[in-house]
N, C-alpha and C positions, 0 to 999 in steps of 0.2 A: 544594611538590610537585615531585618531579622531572619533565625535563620531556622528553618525547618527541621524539630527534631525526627531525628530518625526513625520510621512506623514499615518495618517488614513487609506491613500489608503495601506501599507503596516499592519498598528495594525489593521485594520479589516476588513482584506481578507477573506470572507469565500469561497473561490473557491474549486470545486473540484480536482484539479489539473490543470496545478502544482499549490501546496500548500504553505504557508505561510511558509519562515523560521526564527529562532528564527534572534531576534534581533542582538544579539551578533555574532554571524555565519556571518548576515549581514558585520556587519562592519566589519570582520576578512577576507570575501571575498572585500569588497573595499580597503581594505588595499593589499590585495594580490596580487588585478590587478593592481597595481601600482608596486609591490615586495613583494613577499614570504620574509616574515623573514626569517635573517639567508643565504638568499641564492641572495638577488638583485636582480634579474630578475622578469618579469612578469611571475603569472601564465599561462598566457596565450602563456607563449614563452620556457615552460620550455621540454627539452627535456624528452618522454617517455623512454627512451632509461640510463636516469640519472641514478646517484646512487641515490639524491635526494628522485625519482619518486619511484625507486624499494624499497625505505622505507618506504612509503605514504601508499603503495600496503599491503605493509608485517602489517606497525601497523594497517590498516584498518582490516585487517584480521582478528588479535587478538584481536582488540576490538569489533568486531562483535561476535567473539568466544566467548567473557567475556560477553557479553551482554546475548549471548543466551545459556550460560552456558553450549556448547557444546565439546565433545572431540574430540581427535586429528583425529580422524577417521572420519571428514567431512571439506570439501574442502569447501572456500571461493571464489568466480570469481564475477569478476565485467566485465561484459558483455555489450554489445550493440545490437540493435534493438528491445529493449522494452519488454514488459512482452507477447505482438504479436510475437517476434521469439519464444520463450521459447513456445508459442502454437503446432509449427512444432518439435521444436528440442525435446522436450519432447516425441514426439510417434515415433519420428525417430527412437532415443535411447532404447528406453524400449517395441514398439509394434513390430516395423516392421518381419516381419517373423511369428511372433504370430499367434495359432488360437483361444486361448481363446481373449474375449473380452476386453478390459482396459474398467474402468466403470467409468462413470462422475456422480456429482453433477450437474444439472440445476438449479441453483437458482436463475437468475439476468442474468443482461443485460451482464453483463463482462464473467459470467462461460458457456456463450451460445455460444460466438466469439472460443474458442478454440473447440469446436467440428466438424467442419466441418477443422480443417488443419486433427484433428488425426483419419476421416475419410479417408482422401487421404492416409491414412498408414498404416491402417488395421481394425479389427472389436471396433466397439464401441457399449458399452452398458449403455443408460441412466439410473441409479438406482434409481435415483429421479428428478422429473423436477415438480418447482411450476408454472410452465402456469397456469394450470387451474383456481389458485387462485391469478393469477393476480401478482404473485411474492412479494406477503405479509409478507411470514413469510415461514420458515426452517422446514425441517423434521424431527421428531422427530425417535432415534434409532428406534424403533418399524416400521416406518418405511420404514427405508432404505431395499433394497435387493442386498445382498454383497456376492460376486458369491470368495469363496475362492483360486478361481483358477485364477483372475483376474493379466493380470501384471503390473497391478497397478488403482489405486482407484483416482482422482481427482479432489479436488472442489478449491476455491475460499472462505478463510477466511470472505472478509468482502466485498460485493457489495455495491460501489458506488453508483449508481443511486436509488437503490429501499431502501436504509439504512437498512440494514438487515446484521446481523454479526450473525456466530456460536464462542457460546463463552464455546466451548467443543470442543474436537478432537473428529472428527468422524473416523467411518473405521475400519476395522480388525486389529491387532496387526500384523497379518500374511501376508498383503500383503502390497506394500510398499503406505505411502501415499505421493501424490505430490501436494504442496497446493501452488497456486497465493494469495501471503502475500501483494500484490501489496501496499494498501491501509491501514495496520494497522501493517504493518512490524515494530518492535522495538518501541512498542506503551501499551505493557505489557508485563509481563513476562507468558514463557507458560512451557509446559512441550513440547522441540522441540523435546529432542532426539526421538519422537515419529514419526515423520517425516522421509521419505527418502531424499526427496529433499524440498527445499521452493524456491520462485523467487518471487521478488520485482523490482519494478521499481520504481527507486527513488522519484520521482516527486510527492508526496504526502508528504510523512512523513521522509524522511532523505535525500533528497537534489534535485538537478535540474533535469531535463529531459535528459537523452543520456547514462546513465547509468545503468542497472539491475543488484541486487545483486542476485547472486543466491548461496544456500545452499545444499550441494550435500553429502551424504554420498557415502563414499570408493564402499563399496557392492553393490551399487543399478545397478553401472557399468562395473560390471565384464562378463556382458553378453551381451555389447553391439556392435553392429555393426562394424566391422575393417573397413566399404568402407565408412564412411562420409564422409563426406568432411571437411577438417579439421578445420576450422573456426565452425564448426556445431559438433564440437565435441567434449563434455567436457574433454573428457582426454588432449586433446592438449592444451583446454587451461589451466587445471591443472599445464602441464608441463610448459606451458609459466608463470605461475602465473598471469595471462591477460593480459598478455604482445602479444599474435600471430598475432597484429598487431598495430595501431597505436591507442591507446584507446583514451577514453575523458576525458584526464586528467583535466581537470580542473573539472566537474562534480563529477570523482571520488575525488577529495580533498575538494571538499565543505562537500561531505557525511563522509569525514576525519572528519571536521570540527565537524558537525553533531552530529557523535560519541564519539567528544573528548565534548560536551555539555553535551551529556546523561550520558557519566561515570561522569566528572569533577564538571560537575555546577547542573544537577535534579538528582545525585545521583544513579542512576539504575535505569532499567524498570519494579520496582516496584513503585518506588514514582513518573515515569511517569504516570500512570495508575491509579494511587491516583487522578494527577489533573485532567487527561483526563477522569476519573469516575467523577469529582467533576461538571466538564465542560459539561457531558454531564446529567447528575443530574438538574443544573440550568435549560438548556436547554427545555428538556422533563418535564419539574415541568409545565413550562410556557405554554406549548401545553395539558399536563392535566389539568392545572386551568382556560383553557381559554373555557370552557364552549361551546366546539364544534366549537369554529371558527378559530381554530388550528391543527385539527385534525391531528395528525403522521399517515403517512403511515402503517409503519411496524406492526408487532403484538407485542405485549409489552413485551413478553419475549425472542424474537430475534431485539432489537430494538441495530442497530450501535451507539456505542460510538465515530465512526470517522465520520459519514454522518445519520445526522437529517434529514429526508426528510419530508416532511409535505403539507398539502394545504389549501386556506381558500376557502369563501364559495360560491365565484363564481369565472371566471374568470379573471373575471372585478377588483374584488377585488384581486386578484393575482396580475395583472400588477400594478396597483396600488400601492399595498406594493412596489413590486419591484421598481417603479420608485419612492418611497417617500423613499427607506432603499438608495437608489444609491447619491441622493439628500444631507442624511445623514452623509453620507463617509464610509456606508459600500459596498462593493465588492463581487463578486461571489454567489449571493443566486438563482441566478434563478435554476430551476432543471434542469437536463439531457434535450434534446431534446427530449429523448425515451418518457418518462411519463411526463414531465413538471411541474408546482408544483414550492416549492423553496423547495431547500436544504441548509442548513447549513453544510460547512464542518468543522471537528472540531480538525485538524489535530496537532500530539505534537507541534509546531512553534506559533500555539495561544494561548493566554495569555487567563487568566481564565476573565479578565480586559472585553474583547474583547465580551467575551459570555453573562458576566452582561450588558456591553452596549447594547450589542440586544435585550437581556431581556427585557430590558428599553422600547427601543422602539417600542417593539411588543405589549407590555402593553399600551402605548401611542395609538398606532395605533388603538387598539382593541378598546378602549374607542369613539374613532372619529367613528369610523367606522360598531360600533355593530347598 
């Protein structure tokens, strides 16, 4: 395999999405669009319809299975229109008719966007929302208020923009929980069977934009709606194996790719979660030693291991950074539009290489600069 020279602009992407992917994946995708091994053709010409394609489908499955150490009794779908459909199809499925309330998490900029689809669908209840505090830091059990009767409880694993991650399962054992893994999907190992459903959009952490993985148990669906519309409705596409119409195949085969990285070459999503702790260790070290002109967002014990958000000490010195890190050949640090700031994202595709360079530089900068 020819092999990808080395372009900065790709080893030191800190974008928020989409997200860096490994090296190797790289060059297995430029290999591909020229011809899939095995099979001649371009990825890009390969029919969904193959036997091929219907084996892509099926190994992604079980190696998503394998990864999150789930049983037979939860459905794998690789979906389209983003972790934004799964905002509608979600309260389609599980609220509509309902009179008790589905309860959300507010915690970030991303767990705010689905509350107003799964109000057009029935009652919603906020059981916690950090506005007040400016979206710093997570709720602690104490608390939450978690209405047992709810059909169903929903937060958002890990917000992008504000860098705040729960790095605990919240929620009642009793009611189902439906979590946007969007941004930390297959980035640790957890306890899923705790989950009803999970949805990822790949564009972060296991591969391009056009595809959502989503994870569904059997049960969660036995009471859902017969009048969806079929495209909007996971039994169909169960039945299709995501096949109910013409998917994105080439997206879904990079996150093949992706997965055949995480079993094959870093071992499981435990020794991912070694580096991506180790990565974000360096990281936050450098923003604590920097004597307040680094200051992290988050609260320190809900602080993202996938998104560093931080700021310095005016704004002047913000752009600053920014246009001497860009200068550099690093990519992607400016923050969200929402809050602004930089963010660091620190997604499994970067190299631990990638987080010392910054290191580096922030140190540099710090020195010019205090």
């Amino acid at each position: 395999m020819k092999q990808i020279p080395s372009n900065p602009l790709n080893d030191l992407n800190f974008s928020g999405g989409p997200g860096v992917l490994p090296k190797i994946v790289l060059q297995q995708v430029q290999e591909s669009i020229q011809a899939v091994p095995g099979v001649g053709l371009s990825i890009l010409g390969i029919s969904h319809r193959s036997d091929w394609f219907a084996a892509v489908v099926a190994e992604l499955e079980n190696n998503i299975r394998q990864l999150l150490q789930l049983p037979p009794s939860y459905h794998v779908l690789f979906l389209q229109g983003g972790a934004t459909q799964q905002f509608s199809m979600v309260p389609m499925t599980l609220l509509a008719g309902k009179t008790a309330a589905a309860q959300y998490l507010h915690t970030g900029y991303w767990s705010g966007k689905p509350l107003p689809e799964a109000r057009r669908v029935g009652p919603v209840d906020v059981a916690w929302s950090g506005a007040a505090c400016g979206f710093r830091r997570l709720p602690s059990d104490d608390e939450l208020h978690l209405d047992p009767q709810a059909p169903y409880l929903h937060y958002v694993s890990n917000e992008t923009v504000e860098g705040l991650q729960f790095h605990r399962v919240v929620g009642r054992d009793d009611v189902p929980r439906v979590c946007d893994m969007s941004s930390d999907f297959l980035s640790a190992p957890g306890d899923y069977e705790r989950f009803s459903m999970i949805y990822a959009h790949a564009q972060k952490n296991v591969g391009p934009a056009g595809v959502t993985v989503v994870v569904v148990k059997d049960a969660l669906l036995k009471d859902a709606p017969e009048d969806l519309p079929g495209f909007l409705d996971y039994r169909a596409q169960i039945q299709a194996h995501s096949i109910f119409n013409t998917p994105p195949v080439f997206a879904i085969y990079v996150v093949l790719l992706v997965t055949r990285w995480l079993l094959n070459e870093v071992g499981g999503l435990a020794a991912m979660d070694a580096l991506n702790t180790q990565k974000a260790k360096a990281l936050y070290q450098a923003l604590d030693d920097s004597d307040g002109f680094y200051p992290a967002r988050a609260a320190l014990q809900d602080r993202s291991k996938m998104n560093v958000a931080f700021n310095l000490p005016t704004p002047e010195l913000e752009s600053a950074f920014l246009a001497a890190a860009l200068d550099a050949g690093f990519s992607g640090l400016g923050g969200h539009r929402s809050v602004g700031g930089i963010r660091a994202s620190l997604y499994n595709g970067l190299g631990l290489g990638a987080v010392e360079k910054l290191v580096g530089f922030m140190e540099d900068f710090r020195k010019r600069y205090r």
